[in-house]
N, C-alpha and C positions, 0 to 999 in steps of 0.2 A: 595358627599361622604366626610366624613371628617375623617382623621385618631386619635387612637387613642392621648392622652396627651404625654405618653411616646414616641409613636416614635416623634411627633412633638418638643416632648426637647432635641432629640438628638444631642450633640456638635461635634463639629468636631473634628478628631482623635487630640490627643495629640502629641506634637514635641517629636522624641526622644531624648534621654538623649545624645547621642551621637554630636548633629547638633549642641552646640553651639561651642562645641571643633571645630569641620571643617569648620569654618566659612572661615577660611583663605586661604582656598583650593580651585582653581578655578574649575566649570565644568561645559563643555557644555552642553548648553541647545537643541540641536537640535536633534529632532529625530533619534533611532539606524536606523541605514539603509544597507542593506546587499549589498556589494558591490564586486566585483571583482577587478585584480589589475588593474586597468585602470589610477589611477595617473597621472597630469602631469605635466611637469618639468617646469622652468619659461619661457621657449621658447616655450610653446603652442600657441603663435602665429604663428610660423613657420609650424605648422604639424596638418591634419587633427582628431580630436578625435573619427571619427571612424575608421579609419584607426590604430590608438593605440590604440583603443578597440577590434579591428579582430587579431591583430600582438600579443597584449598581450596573447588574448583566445589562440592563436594558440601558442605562446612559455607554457601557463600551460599544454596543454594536452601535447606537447610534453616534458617536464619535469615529466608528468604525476602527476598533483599535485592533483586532483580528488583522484587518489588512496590511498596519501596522506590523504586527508582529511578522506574520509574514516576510516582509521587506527584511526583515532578521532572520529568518532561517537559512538561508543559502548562506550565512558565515560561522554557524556551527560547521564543527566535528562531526560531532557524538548524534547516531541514532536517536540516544534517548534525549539529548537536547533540540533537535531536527524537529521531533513531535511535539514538545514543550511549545516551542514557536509555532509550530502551528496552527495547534489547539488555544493560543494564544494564552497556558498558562504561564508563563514565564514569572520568577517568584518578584513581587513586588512590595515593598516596605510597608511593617506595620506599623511604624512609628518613622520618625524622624532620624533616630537615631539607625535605623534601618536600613533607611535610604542611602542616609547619609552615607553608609558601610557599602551601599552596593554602589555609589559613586566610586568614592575610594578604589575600589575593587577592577571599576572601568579603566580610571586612571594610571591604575598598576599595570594593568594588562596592554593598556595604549605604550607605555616604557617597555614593557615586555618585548611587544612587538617589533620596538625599536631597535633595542639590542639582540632581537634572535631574527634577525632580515635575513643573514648568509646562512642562519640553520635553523629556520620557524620547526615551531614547537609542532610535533605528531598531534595529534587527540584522535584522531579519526583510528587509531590499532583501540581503542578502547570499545571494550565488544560488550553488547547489552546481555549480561548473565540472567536478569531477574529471572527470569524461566526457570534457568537450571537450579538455582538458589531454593526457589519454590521444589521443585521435584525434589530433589533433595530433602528437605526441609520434614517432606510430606511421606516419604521411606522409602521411595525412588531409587533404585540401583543408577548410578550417572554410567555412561557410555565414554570411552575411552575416548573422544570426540570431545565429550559436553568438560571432561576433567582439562583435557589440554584448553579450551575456550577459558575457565576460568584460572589455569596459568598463564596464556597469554593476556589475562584482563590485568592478574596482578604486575605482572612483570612491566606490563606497560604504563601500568599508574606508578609505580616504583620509577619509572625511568622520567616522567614526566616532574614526580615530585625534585626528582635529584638535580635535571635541569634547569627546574624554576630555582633551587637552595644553589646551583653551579654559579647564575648569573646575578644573582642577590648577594655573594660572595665578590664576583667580581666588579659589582658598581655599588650604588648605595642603596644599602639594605632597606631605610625609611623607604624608597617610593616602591618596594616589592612587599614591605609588609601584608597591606591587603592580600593581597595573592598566597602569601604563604600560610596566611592566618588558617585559609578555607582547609589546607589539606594537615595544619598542626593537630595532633590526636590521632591521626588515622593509623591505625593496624594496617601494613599494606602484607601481612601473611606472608612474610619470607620462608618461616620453616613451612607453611604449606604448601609454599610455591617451589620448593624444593622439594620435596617430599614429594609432589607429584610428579618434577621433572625426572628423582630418581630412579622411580616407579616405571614410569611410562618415557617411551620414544615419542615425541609429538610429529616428529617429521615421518614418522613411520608407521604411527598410533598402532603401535604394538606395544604392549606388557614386558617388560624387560625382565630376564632370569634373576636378574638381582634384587626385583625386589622384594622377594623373601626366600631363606636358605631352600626351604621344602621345594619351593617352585624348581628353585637352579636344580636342586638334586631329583627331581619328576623328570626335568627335561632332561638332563644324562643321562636316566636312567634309561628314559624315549629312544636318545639319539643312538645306545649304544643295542639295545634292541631293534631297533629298526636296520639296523646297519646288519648283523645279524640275519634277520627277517628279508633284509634284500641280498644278501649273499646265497642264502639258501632256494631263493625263486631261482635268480640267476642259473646256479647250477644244473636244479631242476627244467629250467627251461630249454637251457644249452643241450641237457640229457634228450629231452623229449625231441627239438629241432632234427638231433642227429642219428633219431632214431623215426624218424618219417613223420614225426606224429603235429607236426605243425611245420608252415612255410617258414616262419622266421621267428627266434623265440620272442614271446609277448609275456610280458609282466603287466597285470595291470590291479582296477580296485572294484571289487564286486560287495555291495551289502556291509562297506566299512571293514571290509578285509580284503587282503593283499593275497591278490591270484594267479596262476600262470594261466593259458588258452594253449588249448589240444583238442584236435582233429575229433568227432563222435567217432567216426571208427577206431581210434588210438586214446581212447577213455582208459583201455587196460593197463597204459604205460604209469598211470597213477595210481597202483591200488592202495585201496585203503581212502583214497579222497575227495571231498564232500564237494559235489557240485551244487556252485554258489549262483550262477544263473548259466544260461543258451542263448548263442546268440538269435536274431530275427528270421535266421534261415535254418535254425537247428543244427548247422555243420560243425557250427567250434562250442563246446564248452569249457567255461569258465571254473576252473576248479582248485579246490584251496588242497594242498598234499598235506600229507596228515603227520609229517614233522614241521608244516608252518600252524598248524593249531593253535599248539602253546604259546608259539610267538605273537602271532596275532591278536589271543585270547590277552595276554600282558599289554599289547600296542592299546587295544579297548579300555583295558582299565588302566592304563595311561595317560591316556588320552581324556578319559573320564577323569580321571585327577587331575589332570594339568586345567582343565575349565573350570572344576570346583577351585580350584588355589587359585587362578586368574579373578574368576567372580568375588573371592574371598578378599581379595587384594582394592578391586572397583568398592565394595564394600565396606572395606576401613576408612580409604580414601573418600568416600559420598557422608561416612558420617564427620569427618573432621571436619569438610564442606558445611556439614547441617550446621556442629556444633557453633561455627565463627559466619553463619547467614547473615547475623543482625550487625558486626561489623563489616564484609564486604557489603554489605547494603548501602551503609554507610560512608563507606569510603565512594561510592559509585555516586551517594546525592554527593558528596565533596567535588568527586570530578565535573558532575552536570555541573555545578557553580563555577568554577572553572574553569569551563567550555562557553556556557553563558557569557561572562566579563569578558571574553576574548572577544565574543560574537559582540558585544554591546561594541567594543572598541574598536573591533572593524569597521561597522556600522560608524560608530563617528569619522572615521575617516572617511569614509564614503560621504558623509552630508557634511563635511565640514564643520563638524558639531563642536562646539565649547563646552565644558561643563557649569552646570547653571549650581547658586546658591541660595540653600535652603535655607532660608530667612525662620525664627521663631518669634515666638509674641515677643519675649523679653529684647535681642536685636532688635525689633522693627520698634521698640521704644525708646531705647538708645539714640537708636537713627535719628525717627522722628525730636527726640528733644534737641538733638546737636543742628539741625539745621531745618527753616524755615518749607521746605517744596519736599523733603523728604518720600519717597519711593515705594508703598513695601511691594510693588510689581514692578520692575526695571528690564522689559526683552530689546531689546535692540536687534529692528533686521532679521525678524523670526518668520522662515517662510513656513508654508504649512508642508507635513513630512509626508504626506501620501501623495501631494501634488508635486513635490519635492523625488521623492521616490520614486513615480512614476515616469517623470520627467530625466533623472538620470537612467533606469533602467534601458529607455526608447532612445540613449544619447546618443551617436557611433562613438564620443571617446569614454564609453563606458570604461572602467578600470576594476581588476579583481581587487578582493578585501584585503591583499596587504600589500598594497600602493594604491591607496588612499589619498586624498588631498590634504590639507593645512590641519591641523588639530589643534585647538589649545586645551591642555592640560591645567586643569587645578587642584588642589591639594589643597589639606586641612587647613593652611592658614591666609589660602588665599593666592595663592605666590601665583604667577600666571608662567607656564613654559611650553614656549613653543615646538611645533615638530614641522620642520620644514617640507615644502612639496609646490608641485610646479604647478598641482592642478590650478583652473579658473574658479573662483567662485561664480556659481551660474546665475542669472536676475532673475530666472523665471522658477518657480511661481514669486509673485511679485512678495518682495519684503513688507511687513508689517512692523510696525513698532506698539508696545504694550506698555503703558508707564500710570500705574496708577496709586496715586500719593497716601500716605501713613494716616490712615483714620477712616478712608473712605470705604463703604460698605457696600453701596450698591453703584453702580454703573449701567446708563441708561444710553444704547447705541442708536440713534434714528440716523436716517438717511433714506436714498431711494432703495428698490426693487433692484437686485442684481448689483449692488452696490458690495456688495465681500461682507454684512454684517454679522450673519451666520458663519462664513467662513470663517472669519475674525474671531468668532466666542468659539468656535471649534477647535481653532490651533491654541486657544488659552488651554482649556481643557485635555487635548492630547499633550500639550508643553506641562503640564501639571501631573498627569502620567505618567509620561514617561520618566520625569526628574523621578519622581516615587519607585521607578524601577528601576533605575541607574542610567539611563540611557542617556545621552549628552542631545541636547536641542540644535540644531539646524539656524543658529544666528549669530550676531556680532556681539565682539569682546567675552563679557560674561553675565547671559541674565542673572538676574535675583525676585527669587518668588515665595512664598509661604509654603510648608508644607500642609497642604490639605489631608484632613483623615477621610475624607467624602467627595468625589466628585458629582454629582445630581446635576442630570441634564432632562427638559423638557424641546423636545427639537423636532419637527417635524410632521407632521398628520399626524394625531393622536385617535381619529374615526373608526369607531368599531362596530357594523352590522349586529357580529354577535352581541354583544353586551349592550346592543341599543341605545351605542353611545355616538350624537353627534360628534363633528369637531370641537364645536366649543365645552361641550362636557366632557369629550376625552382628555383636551386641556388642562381642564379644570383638575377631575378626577388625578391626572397625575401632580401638579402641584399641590393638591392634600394631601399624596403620599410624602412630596419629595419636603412638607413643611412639617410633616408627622416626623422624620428621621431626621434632619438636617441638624448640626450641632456648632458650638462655636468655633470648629474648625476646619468647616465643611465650604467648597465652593457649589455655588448653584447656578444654573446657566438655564436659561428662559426664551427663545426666540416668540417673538409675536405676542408678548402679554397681553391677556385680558382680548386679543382677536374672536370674530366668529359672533358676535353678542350686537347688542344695541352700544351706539359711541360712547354714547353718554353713560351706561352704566358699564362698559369693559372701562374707563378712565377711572369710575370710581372704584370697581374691585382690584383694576392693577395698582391702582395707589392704597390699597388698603395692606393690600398684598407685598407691596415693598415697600409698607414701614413695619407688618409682620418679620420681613426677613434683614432688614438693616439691625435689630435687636438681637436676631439668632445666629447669624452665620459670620463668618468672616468675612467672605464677599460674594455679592449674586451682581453676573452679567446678565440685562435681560436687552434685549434689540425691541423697537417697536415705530408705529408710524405714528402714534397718537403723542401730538406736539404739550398738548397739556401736561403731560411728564417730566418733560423737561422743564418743567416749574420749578418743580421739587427743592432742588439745588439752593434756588432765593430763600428758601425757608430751613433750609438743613445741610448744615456743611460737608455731613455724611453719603451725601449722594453726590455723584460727578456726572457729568454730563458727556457723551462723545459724538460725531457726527463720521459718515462715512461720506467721501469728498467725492464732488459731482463735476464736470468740466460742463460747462453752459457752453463753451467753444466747442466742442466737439461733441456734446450731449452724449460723452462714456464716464462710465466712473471711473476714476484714479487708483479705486480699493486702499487706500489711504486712511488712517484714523484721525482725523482732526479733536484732538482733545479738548474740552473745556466749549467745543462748540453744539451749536445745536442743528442738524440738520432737516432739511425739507425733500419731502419725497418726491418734488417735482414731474409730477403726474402727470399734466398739462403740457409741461413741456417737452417730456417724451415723447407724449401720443401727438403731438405736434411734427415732432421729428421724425414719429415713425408715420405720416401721410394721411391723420384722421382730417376729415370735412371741416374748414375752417368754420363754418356754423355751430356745429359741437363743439369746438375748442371754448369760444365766444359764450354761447350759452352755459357751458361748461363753469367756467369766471362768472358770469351773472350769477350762478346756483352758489358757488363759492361767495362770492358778498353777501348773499340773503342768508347764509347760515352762520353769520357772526354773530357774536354772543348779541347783540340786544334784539335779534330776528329770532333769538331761542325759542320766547311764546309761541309766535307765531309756525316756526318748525314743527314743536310739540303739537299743536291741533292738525295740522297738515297729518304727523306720522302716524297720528292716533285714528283719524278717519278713514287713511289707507288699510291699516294694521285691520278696523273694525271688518272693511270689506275684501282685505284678504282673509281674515278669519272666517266669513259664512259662505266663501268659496272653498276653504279647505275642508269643511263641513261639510260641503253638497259632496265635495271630490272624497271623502272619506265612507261617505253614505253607498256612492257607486260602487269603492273599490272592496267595500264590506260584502256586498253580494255580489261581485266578481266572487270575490276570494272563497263564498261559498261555493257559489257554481264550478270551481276550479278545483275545490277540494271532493265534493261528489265525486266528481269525474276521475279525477288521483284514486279516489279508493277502489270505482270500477278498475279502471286498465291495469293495477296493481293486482288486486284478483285476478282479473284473468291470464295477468302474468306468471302467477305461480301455478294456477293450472297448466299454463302451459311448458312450463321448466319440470312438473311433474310425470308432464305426461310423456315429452324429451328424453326425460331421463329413464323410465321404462321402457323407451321405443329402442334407445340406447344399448341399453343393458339388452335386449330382445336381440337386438340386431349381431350386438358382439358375440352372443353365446351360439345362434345362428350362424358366422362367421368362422366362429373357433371350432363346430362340428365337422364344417363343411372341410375345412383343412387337415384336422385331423383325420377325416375318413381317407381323405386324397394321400396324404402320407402313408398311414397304412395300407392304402390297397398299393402307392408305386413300393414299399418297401416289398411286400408280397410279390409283384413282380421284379421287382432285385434281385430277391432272397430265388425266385425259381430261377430267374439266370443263371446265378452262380452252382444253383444245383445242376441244370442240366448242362454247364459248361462243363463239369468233373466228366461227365461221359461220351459229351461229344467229339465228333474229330475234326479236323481241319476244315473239311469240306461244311460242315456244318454250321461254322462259327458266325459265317457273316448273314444266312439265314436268322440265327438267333438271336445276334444285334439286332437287325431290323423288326425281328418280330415284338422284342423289348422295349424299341421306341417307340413301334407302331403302338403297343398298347399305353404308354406311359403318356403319350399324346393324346390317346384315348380318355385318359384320368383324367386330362387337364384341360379338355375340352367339353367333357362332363361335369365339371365342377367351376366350368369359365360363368359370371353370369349373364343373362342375358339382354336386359336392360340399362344393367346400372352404368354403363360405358357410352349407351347409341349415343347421347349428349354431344360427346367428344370424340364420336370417331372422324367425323367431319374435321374438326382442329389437327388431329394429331395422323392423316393419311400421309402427311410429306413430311412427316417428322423422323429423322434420320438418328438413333440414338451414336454416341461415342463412347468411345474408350474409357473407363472411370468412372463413367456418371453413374449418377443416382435415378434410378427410374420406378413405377411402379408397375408389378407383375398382376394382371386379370387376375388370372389362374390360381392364385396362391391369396385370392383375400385382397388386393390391394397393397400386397406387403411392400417395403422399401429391396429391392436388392440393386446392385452394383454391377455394370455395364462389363465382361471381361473385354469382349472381341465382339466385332458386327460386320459380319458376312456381307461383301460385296455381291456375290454368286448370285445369292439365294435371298428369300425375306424372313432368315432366321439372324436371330441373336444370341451370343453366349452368354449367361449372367451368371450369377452367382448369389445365393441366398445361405448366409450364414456359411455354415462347410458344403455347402451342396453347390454345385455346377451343372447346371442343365441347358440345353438348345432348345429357347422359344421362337415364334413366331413373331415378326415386331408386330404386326396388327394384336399380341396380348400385351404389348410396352408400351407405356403412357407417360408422359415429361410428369417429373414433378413441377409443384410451380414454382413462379419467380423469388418467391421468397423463401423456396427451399433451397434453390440451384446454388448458389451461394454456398451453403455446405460442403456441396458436394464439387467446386472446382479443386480443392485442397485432394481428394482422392482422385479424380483425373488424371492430375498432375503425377503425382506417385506412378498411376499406371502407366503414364505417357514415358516417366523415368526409367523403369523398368524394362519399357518396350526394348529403349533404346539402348540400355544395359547388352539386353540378349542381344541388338542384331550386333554390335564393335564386338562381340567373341565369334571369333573363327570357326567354321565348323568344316567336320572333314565329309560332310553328305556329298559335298556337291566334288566333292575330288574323287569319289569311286562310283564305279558304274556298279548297279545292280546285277544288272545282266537279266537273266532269265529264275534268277534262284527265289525261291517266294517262303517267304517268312510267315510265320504266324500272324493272324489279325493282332492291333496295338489295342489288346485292352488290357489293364492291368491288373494282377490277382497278386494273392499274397505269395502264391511261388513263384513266380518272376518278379519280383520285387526284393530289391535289397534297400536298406533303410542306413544310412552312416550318419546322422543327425544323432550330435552327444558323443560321438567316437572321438579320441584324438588321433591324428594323422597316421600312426603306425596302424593301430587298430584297422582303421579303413582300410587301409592298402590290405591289409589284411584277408578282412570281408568279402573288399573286390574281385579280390583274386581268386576267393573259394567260390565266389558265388558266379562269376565267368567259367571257371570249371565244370562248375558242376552245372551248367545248362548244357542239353541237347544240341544239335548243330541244328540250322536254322532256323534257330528261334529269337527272341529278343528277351533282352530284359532292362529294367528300367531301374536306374539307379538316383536313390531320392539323399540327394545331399542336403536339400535348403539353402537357403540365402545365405543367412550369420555373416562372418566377417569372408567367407568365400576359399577359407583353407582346403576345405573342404574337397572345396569344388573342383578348383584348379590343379590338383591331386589327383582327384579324379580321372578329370579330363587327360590328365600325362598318361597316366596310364592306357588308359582307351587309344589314347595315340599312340602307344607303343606296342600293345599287346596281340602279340599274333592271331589271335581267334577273333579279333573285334573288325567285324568287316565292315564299320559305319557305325555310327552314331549322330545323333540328332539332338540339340541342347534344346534347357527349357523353353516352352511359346508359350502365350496366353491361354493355353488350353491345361497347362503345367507348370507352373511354377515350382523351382526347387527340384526338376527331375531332368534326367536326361536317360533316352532311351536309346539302347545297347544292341545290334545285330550283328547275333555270333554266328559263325563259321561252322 
């Protein structure tokens, strides 16, 4: 196969205008790669990585950063970024400088957005190939289909790349850098994307003659043979028409060869040729003349070469695909990163997000020596983003992602540039402010219950995320925070049944992992330190515990109610103190951070205000004075006498449940035996029953088949007088079968339920007689207490006393077929019928049962052909007989064909269209 000149001169795409300007911009070359926060610090030799891979996954869900991402997906494009957010991998910084690139990257796209308002940017034509790439890849012939998908993938990356290089042309190039960095390098496959368009019609997805000489010169050679081949039927058919040997001449296609139709008595008009098939009533055959042979014989091996040189063409085309997989691969992670930043920027307009700065050691030194209160945490006004999220989603003035509210944009040096917009900033969830000064290491939150503590060390942690994956924070001006390689969070019930870990040792157990990993530039978040224990020794391991971690980490947030913590501070400048602010006037919290104070959990006076017996409050405060430090002795003998005598109570109580738990397990081991006896025995009564079942049916089959098979024998001999004797003696026995094979028992249960049970039209029921089988409701006889159903291709008239409802949890299935037959019904009666316009009179037709010589079949005909059939098969019936013309459903060309004819044709003294007893048929009495 050789391609044409044109695709073979195809040059390779053109550099854009834009590439020589970024030359001086560096970018990695390494595959996008979906990754989780998993980072690690320069001590990764000290800590297992999967262990920082399980600790990580386990601080995002409980930060709950999935629902997080989420709140981002609805502003993708791209399929394959849609999932990204889902899955909640969306790519997040492994360093600083990383981040710092996917900020960048936001801020570029938030300008983007700006300048493309009257003609935003597509991404959504960007179609996920990986499949095809794979198939490909792996020796996969691609489909004329899967080829035009990955032209439409390239063309649309190419069009996207040229708009981002259009609008970076016409404003300033610096704030579109990021954005164009991602897609510099990329191969967007122009000669291949040509190369297929020249090949292939996509609007047509047809192989085009041009794309190779051999193909164009097969299909000439096709078209001028066929042309040929139908001039010669023509002739021949026009011969045969006017020489009696057919109604109207027919050309048609039998066995892949091109035929005329003639009369079986006018077979002589063709000698010499091969009949290719007969039609259903034997009258017309199909026959190929024996000067269309050779043609025909050439049209085959034509025909045969035009698909081998088609295939051959898929073929060239699926390996250039293989050869260039690893750069559209490529190009396709460029575009996810590019669909991403867009989604990040929408996102900030939606929350009003600022971009925050990434502070490092060396700045946050700087800082701290230029001035005395220095920052290296500065949030202003950071609400939390899932309460934040939730809250606008449920707004009425929700707004889509590109009319968004206020944005500040920041860029490398800081500069701050606004994007104007009408929106509100919303109060609720209530603002926090975050401000914690250059040196401090840990941070110690007390306050009451319900007071926002936890919320508070949560939206630190999601604001520390999401900076690390580019996303802008939901607050005022512009935070400034560190960038963490580590987020580690302890939050929540840590109590595990399985692993027979209390609260306080599920605790525990996680803070040994999270101080086994944590590194100097790790944040650690702690709710409830040192909870769940005795007072006195949780005060002493959480202060052990956070002078372990003010040496190792950069900073650990930990919340707790134990006021001796807040000591700390008088002894080490490295700890900071905060409290969460309580309203004594209105006994609610503020959710407020009061920095540098110390708060009270104000116990007493809650349960005061929530209506506890002022006796307990009272005595309450007395228990409270006796437990000041110099009533400590006296406490300790107190707890230790209780502690003895709950000890030899939990010893009797463990001695009880020691021989419960025997007694319990005995008794597990019987009912468990006897369970499997019994599943055994189930399941041979099972298998007993089914094979029992399946004889009983098959016998019944075979003997109504053996009564079929003698009907149709003795109908060849019988005469008219006879017919309807022979019916009735057919059903009479066939009801005999199915009364002999009804059983007798297995129903009495439910005859009682199911006597006034009326079945309908469509439903699904179950038949005695046949096993219990499922069949389908056709028609249900008012007259009589018979029903027509239907089992598989078979149609029979039972009795409803053998129909039985399915139950309620099946019926459900079965309203969806109902419906259909209820459809149909109504199909048939809106067509006219000409029964009721002619009077019978006296003239008595043959009984309506139908055989294969009154039967004509036009299902697979096209419209000539039929008429055709029709007409011979109306001839050639005797006078007063009937015959039954099976069109089918299909699209109804068919039918209504049909039906014209029957209304015009002088021998058709009535016809009857299909009823529920017939679908697809209409039956015919001739003249």
């Amino acid at each position: 196969m050789q391609l044409s000149t044109y695709v073979l001169s195809l040059q390779k795409p053109p550099s854009l205008s834009y590439r020589h300007r970024l030359c001086h911009h560096s970018l990695s070359k390494r595959p996008f790669r979906h990754k989780l926060i998993c980072s690690l610090a320069n001590s990764a030799d000290q800590r297992s990585s999967e262990l920082v891979t399980t600790l990580q996954s386990e601080t995002l869900k409980t930060l709950e950063w999935p629902s997080l991402c989420n709140y981002l997906s609805p502003f993708t494009s791209t399929s394959m970024a849609f999932s990204l957010t889902k899955a909640a991998a969306i790519p997040v910084g492994q360093s600083r400088e990383d981040s710092q690139k996917l900020l960048d990257q936001t801020t570029s796209a938030l300008h983007a957005l700006e300048a493309l308002k009257s003609e935003p940017l597509d991404l959504s034509v960007i179609e996920d190939v990986s499949e095809i790439l794979h198939s490909a890849a792996s020796g996969q012939v691609l489909t004329v289909r899967e080829l035009c998908r990955v032209r439409r993938m390239l063309g649309a990356a190419r069009a996207v790349s040229e708009k981002l290089a259009a609008i970076a042309e016409g404003g300033s190039l610096e704030r579109y850098t990021p954005l164009l960095e991602i897609l510099q390098g990329c191969n967007f496959q122009l000669e291949l994307e040509r190369k297929i368009g020249f090949c292939i019609d996509c609007s047509l997805s047809t192989i085009l003659g041009r794309a190779s000489e051999e193909l164009e010169l097969i299909r000439e050679e096709r078209k001028r043979n066929m042309e040929n081949l139908d001039s010669l039927l023509k002739e021949v058919s026009v011969s045969i028409f006017q020489a009696g040997g057919i109604d109207k001449p027919l050309i048609t296609k039998r066995r892949s060869r091109m035929c005329v139709g003639v009369k079986a008595t006018h077979k002589y008009l063709l000698p010499g040729g091969v009949v290719l098939n007969v039609s259903s009533s034997g009258a017309t055959y199909f026959m190929e003349p024996k000067e269309a042979v050779e043609l025909n014989n050439m049209e085959v091996k034509l025909s045969n070469s035009e698909k081998a040189e088609e295939m051959a063409i898929l073929s060239m085309l699926t390996s250039e695909i293989a050869e260039s997989e690893a750069e559209i691969k490529y190009l396709l992670d460029r575009l996810i990163e590019v669909d991403l930043a867009f989604a990040r920027a929408a996102y900030a307009q939606w929350v009003n997000g600022v971009c925050p700065i990434l502070s490092s050691k060396e700045s946050e030194m700087l800082i701290s020596n230029g001035a005395d209160n220095a920052l290296s945490i500065d949030i202003e006004g950071m609400q939390h983003p899932l309460l934040l999220g939730s809250f606008l989603s449920n707004s009425t003035d929700f707004i889509t992602s590109n009319s968004m509210g206020p944005s500040v944009l920041g860029n490398k040096s800081g500069e701050m540039t606004p994007i104007k917009s009408s929106k509100v900033v919303s109060n609720f969830p209530i603002p926090i402010d975050i401000k914690v000064q250059c040196g401090t290491r840990v941070v110690i939150i007390s306050g009451p219950n319900t007071g926002g503590k936890t919320a508070s060390m949560k939206t630190l942690g999601l604001a520390s995320i999401m900076s690390k994956a580019g996303m802008y924070l939901p607050a005022k001006k512009q935070p400034r925070l560190p960038w963490f390689d580590l987020v580690l969070a302890d939050i929540g019930d840590s109590q595990s049944l399985e692993q027979s870990l209390s609260t306080f040792s599920g605790h525990i157990s996680q803070i040994c992992e999270i101080l086994e990993v944590a590194s100097k530039e790790s944040l650690v978040l702690i709710d409830e330190i040192g909870s769940g224990t005795d007072p006195s020794e949780g005060v002493a391991l959480s202060t052990s515990i956070l002078q372990y971690l003010k040496n190792r980490v950069n900073l650990a947030f930990v919340t707790t109610h134990y006021a001796d913590l807040s000591h700390l501070k008088e002894m080490d400048p490295q700890y900071e103190n905060a409290a969460m602010e309580f309203s004594l006037e209105t006994l609610q919290p503020t959710y407020q951070i009061l920095w540098g104070r110390t708060g009270d959990s104000n116990a007493l006076t809650i349960a005061k205000s929530i209506g506890f017996d002022g006796n307990i409050i009272e005595r309450a405060k007395m228990w409270v004075e006796s437990l000041m430090p110099e009533k400590q002795q006296e406490r300790k003998g107190v707890l230790q006498q209780s502690l003895m005598e709950e000890r030899n109570s939990l010893e009797a109580q463990f001695k009880r449940a020691e021989s419960l738990h025997a007694e319990i397990m005995k008794l597990h081991h019987e009912v468990r035996s006897e369970a499997e006896n019994l599943e055994e025995r189930e399941r041979a009564l099972r298998v007993k029953e089914t094979q029992k079942v399946e004889q009983e049916l098959n016998a019944a089959k075979s003997q109504i088949e053996t009564v079929v098979q003698e009907f149709e024998n003795q109908l060849q001999t019988a005469n008219s007088e006879e017919f309807n004797s022979l019916v009735k003696k057919s059903e009479s026995a066939i009801n005999s079968i199915l009364k002999a094979h009804q059983p007798g028992d297995s129903f009495s249960s439910t005859e009682t339920d199911t006597s006034s049970y009326q079945p309908v039209s469509g439903e699904q029921v179950h038949l005695k007689g046949l096993g219990n089988k499922l069949a389908t409701v056709v028609a249900a006889s008012e007259d009589d207490d018979t029903v027509l159903v239907q089992y598989g291709k078979i149609r029979v008239r039972v009795e409803k006393s053998n129909v039985r409802p399915i139950s309620s949890s099946q019926r459900n299935n079965a309203i969806s077929s109902r419906q259909s037959f209820e459809r149909q019904g109504e199909q048939s009666r809106e067509v006219p019928s000409n029964s009721d316009a002619t009077e019978s009179g006296a003239i008595t037709y043959g009984p309506l049962i139908q055989t294969s010589k009154n039967t004509v079949d036009l299902r697979g005909m096209r419209v000539e052909e039929a008429e055709i059939q029709l007409d011979m098969a109306i001839s050639a019936r005797g006078s007063n007989s009937v015959l039954f013309i099976v069109h089918g459903m299909g699209t109804g060309v068919i039918k209504e064909r049909a039906l014209e004819m029957l209304r015009n044709h002088p021998r058709v003294m009535k016809y009857e269209q299909e009823n529920p007893l017939n679908y697809g048929c209409t039956v015919a009495y001739i003249k």
